[in-house]
C-alpha positions in Angstrom: 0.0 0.0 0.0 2.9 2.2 0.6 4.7 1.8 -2.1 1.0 2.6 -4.2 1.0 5.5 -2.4 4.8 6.7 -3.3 3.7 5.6 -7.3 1.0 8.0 -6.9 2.3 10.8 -5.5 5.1 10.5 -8.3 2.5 10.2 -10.9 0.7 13.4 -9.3 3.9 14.8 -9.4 4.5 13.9 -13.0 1.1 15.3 -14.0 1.5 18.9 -12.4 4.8 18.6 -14.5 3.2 18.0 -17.7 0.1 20.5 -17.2 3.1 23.1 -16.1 5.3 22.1 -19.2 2.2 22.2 -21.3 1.3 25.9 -20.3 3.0 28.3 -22.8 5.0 31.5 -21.7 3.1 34.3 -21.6 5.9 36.9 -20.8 9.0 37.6 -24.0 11.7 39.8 -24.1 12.4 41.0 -27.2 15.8 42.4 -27.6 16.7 45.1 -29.9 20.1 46.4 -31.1 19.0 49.7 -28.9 17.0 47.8 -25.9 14.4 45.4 -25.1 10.8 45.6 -25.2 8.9 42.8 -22.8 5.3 41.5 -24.2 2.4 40.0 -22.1 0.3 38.1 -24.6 -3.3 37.3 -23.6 -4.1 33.6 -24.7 -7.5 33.3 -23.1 -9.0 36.7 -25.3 -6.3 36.2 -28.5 -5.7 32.6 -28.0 -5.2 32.4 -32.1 -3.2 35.2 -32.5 -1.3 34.8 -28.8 -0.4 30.9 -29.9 1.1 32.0 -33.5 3.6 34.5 -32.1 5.0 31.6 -29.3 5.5 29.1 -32.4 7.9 31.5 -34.0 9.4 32.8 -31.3 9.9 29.0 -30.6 11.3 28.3 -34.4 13.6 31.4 -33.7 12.4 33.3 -36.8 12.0 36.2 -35.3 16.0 36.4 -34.6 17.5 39.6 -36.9 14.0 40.8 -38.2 13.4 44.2 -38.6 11.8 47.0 -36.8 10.5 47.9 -41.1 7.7 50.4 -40.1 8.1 53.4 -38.0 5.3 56.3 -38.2 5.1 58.8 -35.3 2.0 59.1 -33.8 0.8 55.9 -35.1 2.3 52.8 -35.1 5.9 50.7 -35.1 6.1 47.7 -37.0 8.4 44.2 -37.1 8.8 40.7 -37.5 8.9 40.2 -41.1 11.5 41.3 -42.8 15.1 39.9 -42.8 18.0 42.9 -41.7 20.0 41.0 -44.2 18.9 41.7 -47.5 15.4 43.7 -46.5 13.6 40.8 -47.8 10.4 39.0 -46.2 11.0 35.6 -44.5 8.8 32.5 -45.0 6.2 32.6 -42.8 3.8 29.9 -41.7 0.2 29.5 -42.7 -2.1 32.7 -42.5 -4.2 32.7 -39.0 -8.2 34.0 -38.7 -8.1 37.6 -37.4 -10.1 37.5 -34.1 -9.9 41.4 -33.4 -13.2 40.9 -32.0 -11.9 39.7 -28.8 -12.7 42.8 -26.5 -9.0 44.2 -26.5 -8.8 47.7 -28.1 -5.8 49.1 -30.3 -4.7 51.3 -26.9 -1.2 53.1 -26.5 1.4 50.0 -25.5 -0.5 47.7 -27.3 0.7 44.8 -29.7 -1.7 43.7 -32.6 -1.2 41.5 -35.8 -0.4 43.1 -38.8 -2.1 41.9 -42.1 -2.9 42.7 -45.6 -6.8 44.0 -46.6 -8.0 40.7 -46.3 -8.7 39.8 -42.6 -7.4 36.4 -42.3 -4.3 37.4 -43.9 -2.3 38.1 -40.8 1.2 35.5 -40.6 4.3 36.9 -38.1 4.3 40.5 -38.4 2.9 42.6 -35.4 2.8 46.3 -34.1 2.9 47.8 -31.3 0.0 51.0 -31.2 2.1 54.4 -30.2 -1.0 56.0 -29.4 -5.0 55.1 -28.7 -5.3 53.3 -32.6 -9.0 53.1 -31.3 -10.3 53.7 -35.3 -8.1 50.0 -35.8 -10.6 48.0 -33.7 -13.4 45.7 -34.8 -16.4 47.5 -35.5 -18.9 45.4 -38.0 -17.8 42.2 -40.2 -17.0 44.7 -42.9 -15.0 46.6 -41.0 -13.2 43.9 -38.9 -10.0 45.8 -37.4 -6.8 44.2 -36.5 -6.3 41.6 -33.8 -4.9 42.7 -30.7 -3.2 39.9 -28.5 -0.9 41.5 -25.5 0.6 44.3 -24.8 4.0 46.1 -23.7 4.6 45.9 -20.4 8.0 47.2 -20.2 10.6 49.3 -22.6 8.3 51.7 -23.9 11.0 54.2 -23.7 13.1 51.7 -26.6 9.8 52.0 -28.5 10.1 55.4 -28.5 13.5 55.1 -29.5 12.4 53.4 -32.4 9.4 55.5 -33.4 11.8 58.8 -33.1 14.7 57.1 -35.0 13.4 57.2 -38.5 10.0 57.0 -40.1 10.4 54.7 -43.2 7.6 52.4 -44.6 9.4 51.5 -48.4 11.5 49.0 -49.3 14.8 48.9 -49.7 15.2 48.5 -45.4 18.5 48.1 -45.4 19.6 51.1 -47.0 18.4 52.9 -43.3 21.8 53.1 -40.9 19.5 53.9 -37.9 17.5 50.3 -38.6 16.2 48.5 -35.4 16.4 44.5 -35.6 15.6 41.7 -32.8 18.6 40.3 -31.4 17.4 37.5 -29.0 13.8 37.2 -27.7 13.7 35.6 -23.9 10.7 33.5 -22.6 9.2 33.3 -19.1 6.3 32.7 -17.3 7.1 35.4 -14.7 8.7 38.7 -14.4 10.4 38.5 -10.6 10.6 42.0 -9.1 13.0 41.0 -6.5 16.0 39.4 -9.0 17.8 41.0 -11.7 18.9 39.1 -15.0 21.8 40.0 -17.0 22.0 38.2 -20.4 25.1 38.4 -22.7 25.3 37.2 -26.1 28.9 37.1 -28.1 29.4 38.6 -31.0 32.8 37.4 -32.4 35.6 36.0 -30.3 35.9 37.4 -26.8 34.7 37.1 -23.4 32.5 39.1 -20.8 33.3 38.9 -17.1 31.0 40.9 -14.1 31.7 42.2 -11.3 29.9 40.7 -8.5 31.6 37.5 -9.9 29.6 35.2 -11.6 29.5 36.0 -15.6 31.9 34.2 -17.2 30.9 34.3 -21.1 31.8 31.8 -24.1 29.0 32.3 -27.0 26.3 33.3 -24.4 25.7 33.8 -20.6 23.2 35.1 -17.5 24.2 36.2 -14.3 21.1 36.3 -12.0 21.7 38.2 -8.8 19.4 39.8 -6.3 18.3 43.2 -7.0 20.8 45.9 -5.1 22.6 47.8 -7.1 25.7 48.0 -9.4 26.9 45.3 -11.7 29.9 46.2 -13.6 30.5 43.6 -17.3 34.0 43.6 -18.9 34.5 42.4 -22.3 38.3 41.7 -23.4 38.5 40.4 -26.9 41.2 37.2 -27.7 44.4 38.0 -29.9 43.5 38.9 -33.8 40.1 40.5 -32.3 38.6 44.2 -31.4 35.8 44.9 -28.9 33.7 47.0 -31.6 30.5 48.0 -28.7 27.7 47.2 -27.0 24.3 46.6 -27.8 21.0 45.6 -26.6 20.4 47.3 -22.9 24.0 47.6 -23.2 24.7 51.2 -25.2 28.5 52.3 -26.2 31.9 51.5 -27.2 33.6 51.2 -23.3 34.9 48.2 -23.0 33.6 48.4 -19.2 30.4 49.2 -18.7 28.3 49.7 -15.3 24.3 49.2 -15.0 22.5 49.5 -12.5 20.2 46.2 -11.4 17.2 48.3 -10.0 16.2 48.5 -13.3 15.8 45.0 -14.1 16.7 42.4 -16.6 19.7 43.4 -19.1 19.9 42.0 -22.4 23.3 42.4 -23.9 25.5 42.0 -27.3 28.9 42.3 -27.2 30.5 42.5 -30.5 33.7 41.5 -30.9 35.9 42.2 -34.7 38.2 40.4 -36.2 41.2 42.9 -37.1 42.3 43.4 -40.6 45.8 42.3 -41.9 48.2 44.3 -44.6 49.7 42.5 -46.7 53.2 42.9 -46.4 
């Protein structure tokens, strides 16, 4: 009877696992080359819409899209188009535009983007710089565009973007002021009381902190109680140049201090390979 008991409680165990493993993150840091925006999707109003952004954040395609869209007053606009070449991705299939899910096109928010068919919407999104409120569903023939989370924090790298450039033709890549998604970071919780520094590499070098604790090959995270100062490093290897800092990381210092009562960092540190003469 015991031993049933034990097999249960491990089963119980294994369940609450599963139902925990099967619950998608709701909260995604997305960041940029000048900051990160964090999204709260809603997947019991935009369960459609909410679902199709966590498969391609999952598939990673959202890595080095573009910022492409960037009208003041209005909205910014992303997740298409490659920084590359300035040319759209494959998407997946098109989703059903269920804008007439109660959420409003509100300052912060994030909505699907689509052609003028409805159902027409694939990865693209934007994020409403002011009350859109003419861009929600009002009849079938005038069905709006789906709404599905909003920002909860970096509206000030929002700004950033909206005040950078406004640009809505292609070529994208011609633009040197172009915003792109470096990383995106998934969670089910934003903890007030911890700070998370992430580094990615960017070339051959590494990153160390001071508290100790980030000690970088390709990519690191240095989790630490929220207090005060940390101070990152990077020193590039022999044949390399620390070229600057990206993400919530901003300049061309190879040390750099930030201050942990701000919350998560996102970080790139770009490191270039020097150039030879020939002799």
């Amino acid at each position: 009877m015991r031993r049933l008991a034990i097999l249960l409680c491990l089963g119980l165990a294994s369940f609450k696992q599963a139902a925990v493993a099967a619950t998608p993150p709701s909260i995604f840091e997305l960041q940029t080359n000048v900051g990160t925006i964090t999204f709260k999707v809603d997947y019991t109003k935009a369960p459609i819409s909410a679902n199709n952004f966590y498969k391609y954040i999952q598939s990673g395609f959202y890595k080095n899209t573009l910022f492409h869209r960037s009208i003041k007053g209005f909205v910014v606009q992303g997740g298409g188009y490659s920084r590359f070449d300035g040319k759209l991705k494959t998407t997946l299939a098109t989703i059903v535009n269920e804008s007439n899910n109660g959420l409003s096109n509100k300052t912060g928010t994030i909505a699907m983007a689509r052609t003028s068919d409805p159902n027409s919407a694939t990865s693209q999104f934007f994020v409403n710089l002011t009350d859109n409120l003419f861009l929600d569903y009002a009849s079938a023939s005038s069905p709006g565009y789906a709404v599905f989370g909003s920002v909860i924090d970096g509206m000030d790298v929002v700004g950033k973007i909206a005040n950078s450039a406004t640009y809505n033709d292609l070529p994208f890549t011609g633009f040197p002021s172009l915003v792109y998604i470096q990383n995106v970071f998934s969670s089910y919780a934003l903890n007030s009381n911890v700070s998370l520094t992430r580094i990615t590499l960017n070339g051959s070098g590494t990153v160390t902190s001071s508290p100790a604790g980030l000690n970088c090959g390709t990519a690191c995270v240095l989790s630490q109680p929220v207090l005060g100062k940390v101070i990152l490093t990077a020193t590039p290897i022999s044949g390399f140049s620390f070229t600057g800092w990206t993400g919530d990381c901003q300049g061309f210092n190879r040390t750099i201090t930030l201050d942990t009562l701000k919350g998560n960092h996102n970080c790139m540190a770009t490191f270039t390979k020097d150039s030879t003469v020939a002799q």
